[in-house]
N, C-alpha and C positions, 0 to 999 in steps of 0.2 A: 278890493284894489284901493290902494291910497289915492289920495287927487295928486295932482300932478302939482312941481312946485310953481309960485307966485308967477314966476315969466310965462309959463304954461309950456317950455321944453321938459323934456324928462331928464331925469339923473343921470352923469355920464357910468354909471353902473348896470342900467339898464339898458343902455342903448348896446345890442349885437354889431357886431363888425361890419355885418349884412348892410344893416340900419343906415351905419355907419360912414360903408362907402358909395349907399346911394345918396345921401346927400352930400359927401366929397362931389361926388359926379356930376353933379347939381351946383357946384361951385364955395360950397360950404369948407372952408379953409378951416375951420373948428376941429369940424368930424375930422378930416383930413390928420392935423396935429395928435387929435385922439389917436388913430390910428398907428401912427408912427409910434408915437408913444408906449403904446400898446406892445408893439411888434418891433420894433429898430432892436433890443438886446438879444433873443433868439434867433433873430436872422444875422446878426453880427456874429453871436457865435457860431451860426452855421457857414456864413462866410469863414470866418478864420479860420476852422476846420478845413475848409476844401481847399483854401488858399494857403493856410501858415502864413499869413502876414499880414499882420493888421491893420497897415494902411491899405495896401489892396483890400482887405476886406473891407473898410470903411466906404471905401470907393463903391464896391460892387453894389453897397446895401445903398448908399446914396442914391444912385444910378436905378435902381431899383425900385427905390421909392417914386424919383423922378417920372420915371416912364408908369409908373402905377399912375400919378396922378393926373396924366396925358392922357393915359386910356382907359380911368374909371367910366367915363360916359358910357364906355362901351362894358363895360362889368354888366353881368346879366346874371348872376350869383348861379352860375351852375354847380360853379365848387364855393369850397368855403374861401374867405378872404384870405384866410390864414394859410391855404393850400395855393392860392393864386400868388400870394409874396414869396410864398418860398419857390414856386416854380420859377417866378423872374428872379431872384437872386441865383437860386441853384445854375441858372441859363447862365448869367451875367459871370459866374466864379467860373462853369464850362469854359465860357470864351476866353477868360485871362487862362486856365492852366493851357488850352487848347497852344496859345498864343506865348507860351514860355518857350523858350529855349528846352533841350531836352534834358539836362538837370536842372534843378531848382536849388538855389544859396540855400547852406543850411543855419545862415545865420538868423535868418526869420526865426528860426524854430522858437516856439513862444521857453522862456528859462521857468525851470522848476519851481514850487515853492522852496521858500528857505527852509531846510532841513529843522527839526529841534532838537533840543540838547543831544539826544537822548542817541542819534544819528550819527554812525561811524562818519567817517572823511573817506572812506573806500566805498561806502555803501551810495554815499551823493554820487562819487565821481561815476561807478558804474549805473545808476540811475539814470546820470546825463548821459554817459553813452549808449544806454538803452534808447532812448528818448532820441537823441541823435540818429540812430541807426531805423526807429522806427520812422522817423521823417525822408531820409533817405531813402528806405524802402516802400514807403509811396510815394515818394517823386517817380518812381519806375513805375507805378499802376497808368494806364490811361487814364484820361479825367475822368471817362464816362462811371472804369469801373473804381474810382476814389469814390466819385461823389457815391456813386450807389452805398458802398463802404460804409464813408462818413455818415449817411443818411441812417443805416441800420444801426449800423455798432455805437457810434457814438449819438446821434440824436435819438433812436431809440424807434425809429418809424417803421411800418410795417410791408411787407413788399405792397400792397396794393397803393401805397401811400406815395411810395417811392417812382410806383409806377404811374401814377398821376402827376407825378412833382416833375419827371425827367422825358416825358411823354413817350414809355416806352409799357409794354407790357410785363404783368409779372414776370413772366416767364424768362423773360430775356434780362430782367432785374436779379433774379432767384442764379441767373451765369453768372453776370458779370460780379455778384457779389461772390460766388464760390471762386470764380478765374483770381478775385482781389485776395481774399483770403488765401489761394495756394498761393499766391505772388510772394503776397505775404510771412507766409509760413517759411517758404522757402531761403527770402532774404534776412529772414530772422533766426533760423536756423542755429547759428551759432549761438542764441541766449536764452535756448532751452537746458 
């Protein structure tokens, strides 16, 4: 093992998020910023995902962060750091879709990349209205079963992960994501 550098703290490479938010909890505004750092652009993206709107998502992860840093004292690392922000975020986005109206603007929908050369003008346009139609078609999922959705399909996590994140059981993770997927299937229908 190497010595530790000259101040006699460790590397911010070496310090785990664990580490990390036990001294947040301790009052350490350092770790803290590590933290954020570390974690604010996957939990952004997983806000904008459940939300399509990136100041509400911005909002959620704030908010998020916020009350992480009220309640680290009480952090007792039963899960990972990393599973404890996403659980307050994923909560924090619940509450906004919960609290929408029952459509959702489709002007949020985040806009495609710019096509390249190489890209008909029919192939963009029906692209966008794929993309359109798929935002549509889960503004009609419930929250519960978006997020489970967006948590699989798009963030890539595994039901037990999900079922940690959303405090629900696999089991009941493993419907709500099949109910999302027929919802799905079904309001897509036409762009098979």
């Amino acid at each position: 093992m190497s010595d530790p550098p000259v101040d006699g703290l460790l590397t911010e490479e070496l310090l785990t998020d664990e580490l990390l938010a036990v001294r947040a909890g301790e009052g350490d505004e350092d770790a803290f910023a590590t933290l954020v750092q570390r974690h604010a652009g996957p939990l952004l993206q997983l806000a904008e995902r459940l939300l399509g709107n990136r100041v509400e998502a911005e909002d959620a992860v704030q908010d998020g962060f916020v009350s992480a840093w009220r309640r680290l004292p009480e952090f007792r690392g039963e899960a990972r750091f990393k599973t404890w922000m996403y659980r307050i975020v994923t909560n924090r986005c619940l509450n906004v879709l919960r609290s929408r109206r029952p459509l959702v603007p489709l002007d949020g929908t985040p806009e495609l990349p710019a096509p390249d050369h190489q890209t008909s003008p029919e192939r963009v346009t029906e692209s966008r209205a794929a993309t359109r139609a798929l935002a549509e078609a889960m503004s009609l999922l419930s929250p519960e079963q978006r997020a489970c959705w967006v948590l699989r399909e798009l963030n890539g996590q595994t039901y037990e992960e999900i079922a940690e994140l959303v405090g629900i059981s696999p089991q009941a993770v493993r419907g709500r994501i099949f109910r999302a997927r027929r919802g799905l299937t079904e309001a897509m229908g036409a762009w098979r």
